[in-house]
C-alpha positions as CSV (number, residue, x, y, z in Angstrom):
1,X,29.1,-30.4,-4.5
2,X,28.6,-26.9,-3.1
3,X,31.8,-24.9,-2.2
4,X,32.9,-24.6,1.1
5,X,34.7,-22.2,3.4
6,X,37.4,-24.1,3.5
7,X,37.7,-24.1,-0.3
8,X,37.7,-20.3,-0.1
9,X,40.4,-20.6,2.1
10,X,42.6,-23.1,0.1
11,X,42.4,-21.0,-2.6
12,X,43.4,-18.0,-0.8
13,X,45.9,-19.6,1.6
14,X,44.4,-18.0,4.2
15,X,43.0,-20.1,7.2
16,X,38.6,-20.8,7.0
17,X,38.4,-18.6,10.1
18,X,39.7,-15.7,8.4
19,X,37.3,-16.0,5.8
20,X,34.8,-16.4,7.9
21,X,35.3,-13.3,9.6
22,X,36.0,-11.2,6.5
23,X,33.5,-12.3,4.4
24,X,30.9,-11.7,7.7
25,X,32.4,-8.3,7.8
26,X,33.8,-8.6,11.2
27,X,34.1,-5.3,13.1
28,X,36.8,-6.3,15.6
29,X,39.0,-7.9,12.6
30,X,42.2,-5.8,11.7
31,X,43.9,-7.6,8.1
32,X,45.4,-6.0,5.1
33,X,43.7,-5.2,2.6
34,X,45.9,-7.7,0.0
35,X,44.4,-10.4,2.0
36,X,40.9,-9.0,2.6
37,X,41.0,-8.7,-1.3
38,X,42.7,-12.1,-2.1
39,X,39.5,-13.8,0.0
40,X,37.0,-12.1,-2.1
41,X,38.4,-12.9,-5.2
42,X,38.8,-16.6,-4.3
43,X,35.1,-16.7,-2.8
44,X,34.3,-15.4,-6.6
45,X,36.6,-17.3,-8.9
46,X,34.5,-20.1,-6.7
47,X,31.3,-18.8,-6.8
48,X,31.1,-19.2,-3.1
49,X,27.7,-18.3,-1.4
50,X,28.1,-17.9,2.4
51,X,25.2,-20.1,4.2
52,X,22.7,-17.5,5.1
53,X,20.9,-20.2,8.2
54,X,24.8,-20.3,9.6
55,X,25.0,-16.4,9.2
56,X,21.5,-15.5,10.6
57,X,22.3,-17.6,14.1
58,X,25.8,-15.7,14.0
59,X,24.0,-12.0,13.7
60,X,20.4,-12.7,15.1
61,X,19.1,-11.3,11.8
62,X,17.5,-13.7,8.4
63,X,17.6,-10.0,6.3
64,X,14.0,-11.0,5.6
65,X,10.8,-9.1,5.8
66,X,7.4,-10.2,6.5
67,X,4.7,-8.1,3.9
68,X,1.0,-9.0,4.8
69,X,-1.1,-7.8,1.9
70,X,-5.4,-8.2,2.5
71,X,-5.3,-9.4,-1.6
72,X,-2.8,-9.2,-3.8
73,X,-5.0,-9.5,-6.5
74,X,-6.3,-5.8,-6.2
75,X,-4.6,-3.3,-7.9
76,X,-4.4,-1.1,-6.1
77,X,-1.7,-2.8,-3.7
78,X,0.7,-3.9,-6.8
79,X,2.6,-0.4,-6.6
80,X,2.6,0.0,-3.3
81,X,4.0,-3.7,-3.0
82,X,6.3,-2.9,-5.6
83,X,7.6,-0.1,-4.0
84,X,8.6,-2.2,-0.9
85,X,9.9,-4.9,-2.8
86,X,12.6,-2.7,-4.6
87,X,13.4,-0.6,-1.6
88,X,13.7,-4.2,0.4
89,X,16.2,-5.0,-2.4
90,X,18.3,-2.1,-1.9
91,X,18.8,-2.5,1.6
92,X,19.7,-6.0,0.9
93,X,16.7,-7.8,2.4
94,X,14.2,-10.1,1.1
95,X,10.2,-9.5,1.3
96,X,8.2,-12.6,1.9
97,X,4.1,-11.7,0.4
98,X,1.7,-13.1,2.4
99,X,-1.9,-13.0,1.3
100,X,-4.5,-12.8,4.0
101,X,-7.9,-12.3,2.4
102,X,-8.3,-9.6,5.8
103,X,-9.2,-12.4,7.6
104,X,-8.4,-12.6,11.1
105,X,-8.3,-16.5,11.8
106,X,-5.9,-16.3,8.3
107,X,-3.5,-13.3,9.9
108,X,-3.1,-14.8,13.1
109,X,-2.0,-17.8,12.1
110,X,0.2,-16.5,8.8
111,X,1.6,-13.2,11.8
112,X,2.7,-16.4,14.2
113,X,4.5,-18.3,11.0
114,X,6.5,-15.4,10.1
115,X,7.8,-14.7,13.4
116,X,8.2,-18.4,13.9
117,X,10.6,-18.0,10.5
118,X,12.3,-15.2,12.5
119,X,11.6,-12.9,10.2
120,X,13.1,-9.1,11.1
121,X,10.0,-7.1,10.9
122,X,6.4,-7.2,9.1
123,X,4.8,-4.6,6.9
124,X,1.0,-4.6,7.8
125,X,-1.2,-3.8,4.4
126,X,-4.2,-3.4,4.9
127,X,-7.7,-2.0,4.2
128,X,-9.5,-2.7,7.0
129,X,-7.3,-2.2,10.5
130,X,-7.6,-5.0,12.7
131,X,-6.4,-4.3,16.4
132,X,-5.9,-7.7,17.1
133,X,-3.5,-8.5,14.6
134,X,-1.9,-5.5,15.6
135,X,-2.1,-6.4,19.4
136,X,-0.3,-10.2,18.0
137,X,2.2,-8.4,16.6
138,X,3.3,-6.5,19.5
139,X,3.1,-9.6,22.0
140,X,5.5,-11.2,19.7
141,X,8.0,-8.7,19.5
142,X,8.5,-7.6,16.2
143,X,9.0,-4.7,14.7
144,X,6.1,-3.8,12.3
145,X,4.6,-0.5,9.9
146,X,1.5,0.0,9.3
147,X,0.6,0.6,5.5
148,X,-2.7,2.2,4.0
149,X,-4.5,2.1,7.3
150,X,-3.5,4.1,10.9
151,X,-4.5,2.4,14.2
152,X,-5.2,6.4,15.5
153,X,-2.4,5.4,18.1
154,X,0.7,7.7,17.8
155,X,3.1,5.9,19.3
156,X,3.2,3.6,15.8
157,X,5.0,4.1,12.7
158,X,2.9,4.5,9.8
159,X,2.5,5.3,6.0
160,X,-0.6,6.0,4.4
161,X,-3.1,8.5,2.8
162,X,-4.9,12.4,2.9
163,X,-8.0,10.6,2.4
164,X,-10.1,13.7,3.1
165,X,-8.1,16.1,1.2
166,X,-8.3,13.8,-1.6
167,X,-12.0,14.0,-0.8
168,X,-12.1,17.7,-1.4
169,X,-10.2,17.6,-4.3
170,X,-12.1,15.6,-6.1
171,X,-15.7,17.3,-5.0
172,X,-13.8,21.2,-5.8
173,X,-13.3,19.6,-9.9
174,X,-17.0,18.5,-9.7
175,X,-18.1,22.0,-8.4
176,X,-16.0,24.1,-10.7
177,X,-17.6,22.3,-13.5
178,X,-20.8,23.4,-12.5
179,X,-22.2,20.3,-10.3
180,X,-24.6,20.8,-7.3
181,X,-26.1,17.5,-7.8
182,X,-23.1,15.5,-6.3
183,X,-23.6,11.9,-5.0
184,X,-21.0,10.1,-3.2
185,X,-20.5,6.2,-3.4
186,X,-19.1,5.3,-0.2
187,X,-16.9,2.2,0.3
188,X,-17.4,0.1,3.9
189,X,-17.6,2.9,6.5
190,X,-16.1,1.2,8.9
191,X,-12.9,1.3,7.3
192,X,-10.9,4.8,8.0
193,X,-10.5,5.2,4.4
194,X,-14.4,5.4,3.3
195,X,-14.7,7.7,6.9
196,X,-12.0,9.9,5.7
197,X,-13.3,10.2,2.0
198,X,-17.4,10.6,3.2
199,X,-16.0,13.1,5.0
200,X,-13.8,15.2,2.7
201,X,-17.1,15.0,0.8
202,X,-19.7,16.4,3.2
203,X,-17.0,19.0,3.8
204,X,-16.2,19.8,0.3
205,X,-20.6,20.6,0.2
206,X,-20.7,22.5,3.1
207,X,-17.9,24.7,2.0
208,X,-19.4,25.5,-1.0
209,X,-22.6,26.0,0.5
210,X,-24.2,23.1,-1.1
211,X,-27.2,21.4,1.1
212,X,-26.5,17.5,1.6
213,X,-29.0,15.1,0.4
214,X,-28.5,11.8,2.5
215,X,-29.8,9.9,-0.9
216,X,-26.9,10.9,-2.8
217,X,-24.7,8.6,-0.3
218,X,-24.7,4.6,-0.8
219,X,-22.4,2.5,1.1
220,X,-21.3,-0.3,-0.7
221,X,-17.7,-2.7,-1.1
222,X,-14.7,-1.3,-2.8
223,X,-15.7,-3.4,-5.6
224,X,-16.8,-3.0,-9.6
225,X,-20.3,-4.8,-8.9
226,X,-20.7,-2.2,-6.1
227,X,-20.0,0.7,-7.9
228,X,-22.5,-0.8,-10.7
229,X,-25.4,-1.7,-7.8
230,X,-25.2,1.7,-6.6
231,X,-25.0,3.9,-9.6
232,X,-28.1,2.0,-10.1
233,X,-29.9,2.4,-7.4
234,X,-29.3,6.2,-7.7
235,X,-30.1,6.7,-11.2
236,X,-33.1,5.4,-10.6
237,X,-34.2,7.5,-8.0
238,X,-37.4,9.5,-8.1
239,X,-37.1,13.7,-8.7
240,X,-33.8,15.2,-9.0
241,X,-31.0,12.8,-10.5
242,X,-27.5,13.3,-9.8
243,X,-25.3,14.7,-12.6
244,X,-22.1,13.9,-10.8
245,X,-20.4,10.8,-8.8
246,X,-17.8,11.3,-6.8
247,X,-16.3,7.4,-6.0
248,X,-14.3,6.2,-3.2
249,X,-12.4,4.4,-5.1
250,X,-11.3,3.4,-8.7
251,X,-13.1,0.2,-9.2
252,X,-16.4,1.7,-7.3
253,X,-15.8,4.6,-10.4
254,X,-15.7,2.1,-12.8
255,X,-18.6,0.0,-11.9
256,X,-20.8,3.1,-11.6
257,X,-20.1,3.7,-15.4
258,X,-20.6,0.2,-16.3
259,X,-24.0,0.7,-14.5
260,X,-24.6,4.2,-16.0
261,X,-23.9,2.4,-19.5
262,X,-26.7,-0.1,-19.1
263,X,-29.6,2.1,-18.1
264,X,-28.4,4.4,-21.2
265,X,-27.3,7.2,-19.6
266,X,-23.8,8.2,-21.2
267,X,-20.2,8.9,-19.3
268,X,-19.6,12.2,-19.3
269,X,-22.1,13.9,-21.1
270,X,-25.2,12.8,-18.8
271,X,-22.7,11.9,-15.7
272,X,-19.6,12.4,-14.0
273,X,-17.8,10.2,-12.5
274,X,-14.3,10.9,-10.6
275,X,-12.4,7.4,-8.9
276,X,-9.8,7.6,-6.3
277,X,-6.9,6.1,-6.2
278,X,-5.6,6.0,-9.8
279,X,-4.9,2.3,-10.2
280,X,-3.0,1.5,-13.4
281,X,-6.0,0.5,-15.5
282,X,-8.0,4.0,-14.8
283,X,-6.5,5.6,-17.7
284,X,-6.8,2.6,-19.8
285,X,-10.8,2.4,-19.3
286,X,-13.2,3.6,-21.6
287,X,-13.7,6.9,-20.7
288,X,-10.6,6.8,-19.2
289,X,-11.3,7.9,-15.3
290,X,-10.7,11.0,-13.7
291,X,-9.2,10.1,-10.3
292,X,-7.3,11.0,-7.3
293,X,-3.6,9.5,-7.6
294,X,-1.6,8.9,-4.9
295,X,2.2,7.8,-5.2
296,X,1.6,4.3,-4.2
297,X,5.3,3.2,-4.8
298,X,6.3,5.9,-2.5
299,X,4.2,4.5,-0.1
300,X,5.5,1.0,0.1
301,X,9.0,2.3,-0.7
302,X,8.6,4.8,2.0
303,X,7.5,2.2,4.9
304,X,9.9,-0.6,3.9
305,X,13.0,1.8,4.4
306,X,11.2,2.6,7.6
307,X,10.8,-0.3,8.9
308,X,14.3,-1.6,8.2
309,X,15.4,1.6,9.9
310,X,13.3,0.6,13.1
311,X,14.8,-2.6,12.7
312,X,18.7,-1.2,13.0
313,X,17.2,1.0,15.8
314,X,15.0,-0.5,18.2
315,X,14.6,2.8,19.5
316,X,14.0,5.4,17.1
317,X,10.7,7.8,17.3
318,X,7.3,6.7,16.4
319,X,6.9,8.5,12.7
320,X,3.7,9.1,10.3
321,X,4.0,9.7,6.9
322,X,0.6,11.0,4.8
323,X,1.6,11.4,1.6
324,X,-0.4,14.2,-0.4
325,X,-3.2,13.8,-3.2
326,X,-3.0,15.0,-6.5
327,X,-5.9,15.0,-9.1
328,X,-5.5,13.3,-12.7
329,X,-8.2,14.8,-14.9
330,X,-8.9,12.8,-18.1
331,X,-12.4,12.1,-20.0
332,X,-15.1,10.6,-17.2
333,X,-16.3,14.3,-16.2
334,X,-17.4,17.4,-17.9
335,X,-19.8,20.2,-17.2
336,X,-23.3,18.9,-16.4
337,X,-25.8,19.3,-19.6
338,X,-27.5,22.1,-17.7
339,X,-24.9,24.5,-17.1
């Protein structure tokens, strides 16, 4: 049988209201602290667990958090979930994972089961931001942050990415290596994330005077087969190859050298490539890929603690939170053969 309160009580010789109230931390209740400490040590000798339904009516709070995640299988959400989870942890809340596959039928209903579970607040993940499911969110009245992606409203609270200054970093390597013939693969450019890098990438050109050639940009997924369909279709072009890649993210990177590998042209010494994002099997890859990192546990460390804030103060300002590139060079670029 489980332990009770009123075991706790027995044991301290106290009565079960008592415990109740110490053990809840009651504000109002003035004891000594023999007694508060006689409690504890009988709710431990007992291994008493308080009932956390019972104590979530009593405060109107389940100290859990909602974490929607467009597919946990990618890699590069496990820091950023990870991040969230421990800093969840340390403010003594649980994070509940929900996979969504960034599909809206799939987030609307999962959004109304978490706030039927009365969940505190939701962390919104995603690559692609939906309005809707942001809309849901705020007809339900939950707290939320959004993660990765910005709805453009300021009013929200949000942690995410320099996409274009990521952009530029990775284009300035390429150019002080000596590339002028620097294609972009683009993820979907609908997302704010392949907008932001396309652009830090056109900008990174026309800074150093370097004419754009709309057949070095291909929009594909942020996937490994379209990284390898694109560096295809580009090495295969008629005229002046590229001698550099610059991807928009990590898997897009790695696919392009798969692809690269198969027509016979060699990574680095006939291409570049530089990735983004610096997911934990870039250095592992063979060559291992120069990429843009970002501190992902940071980010879902940074917007968990946020959100639990907004949650203790249903009032506190809107806040943004872009956290700033840095660029991990390793063996996927060199100068081109040319130079």
């Amino acid at each position: 049988m489980s332990v009770t309160i009123k075991d706790v009580a027995k044991r301290a010789g106290v009565t079960p209201a008592l415990v109740s109230r110490v053990i809840n931390n009651d504000p109002t209740l003035s004891v000594k602290e023999e007694t508060r400490a006689r409690i504890f040590k009988a709710a431990d000798e007992l291994s008493y667990l308080p009932n956390p339904f019972a104590q979530s009516l009593r405060t109107k709070s389940t100290k859990t958090l909602g974490m929607l995640v467009p597919d946990i299988g990618n890699p590069f959400f496990i820091n950023i979930i990870k991040g969230a989870q421990d800093a969840a942890l340390a403010r003594d809340m649980c994070l509940l994972l929900i996979n969504t596959d960034e599909v809206w039928e799939n987030e609307k209903k999962l959004i109304q089961m978490l706030v039927n579970k009365k969940v505190d607040g939701i962390l919104y993940l995603s690559a692609h931001m939906d309005i809707k499911a942001i809309r849901l969110i705020e007809e339900l009245k939950t707290p939320y942050v959004l993660v990765n992606r910005n709805s453009g409203d300021e009013n929200t609270l949000y942690v995410g990415l320099d996409n274009l200054n990521g952009a530029l970093l990775a284009m300035k390597h390429l150019v002080e290596l000596g590339h002028e013939k620097i294609a972009h693969i683009a993820g979907p450019l609908y997302t704010d994330t392949a907008s932001g890098r396309l652009q830090g990438y056109r900008t990174a050109l026309h800074m150093r005077g370097i004419e754009l050639n709309l057949d070095y940009v291909i929009e594909t997924s942020f996937s490994f087969d379209g990284g390898e369909q694109a560096v295809k279709k580009l090495l295969a072009m008629k005229g002046d190859r590229p001698t550099a890649i610059f991807a928009a993210n990590d898997l897009i990177a790695m696919g392009a050298v798969s692809g690269a590998n198969e027509m016979g042209v060699s990574v680095p010494e006939d291409l570049s490539i530089v990735g983004f994002n610096n997911i934990w099997v870039a250095k592992h890859f063979m060559p291992p890929l120069t990429t843009v990192d970002f501190d992902n546990y940071k980010m879902g460390e940074e917007a968990c603690n946020m959100l639990v804030d907004k949650i203790a103060d249903p009032k506190m300002e809107p806040r943004q939170v872009v956290l700033e590139p840095h660029l991990v060079v390793r063996k996927s670029t060199a100068k081109p053969k040319e130079y």
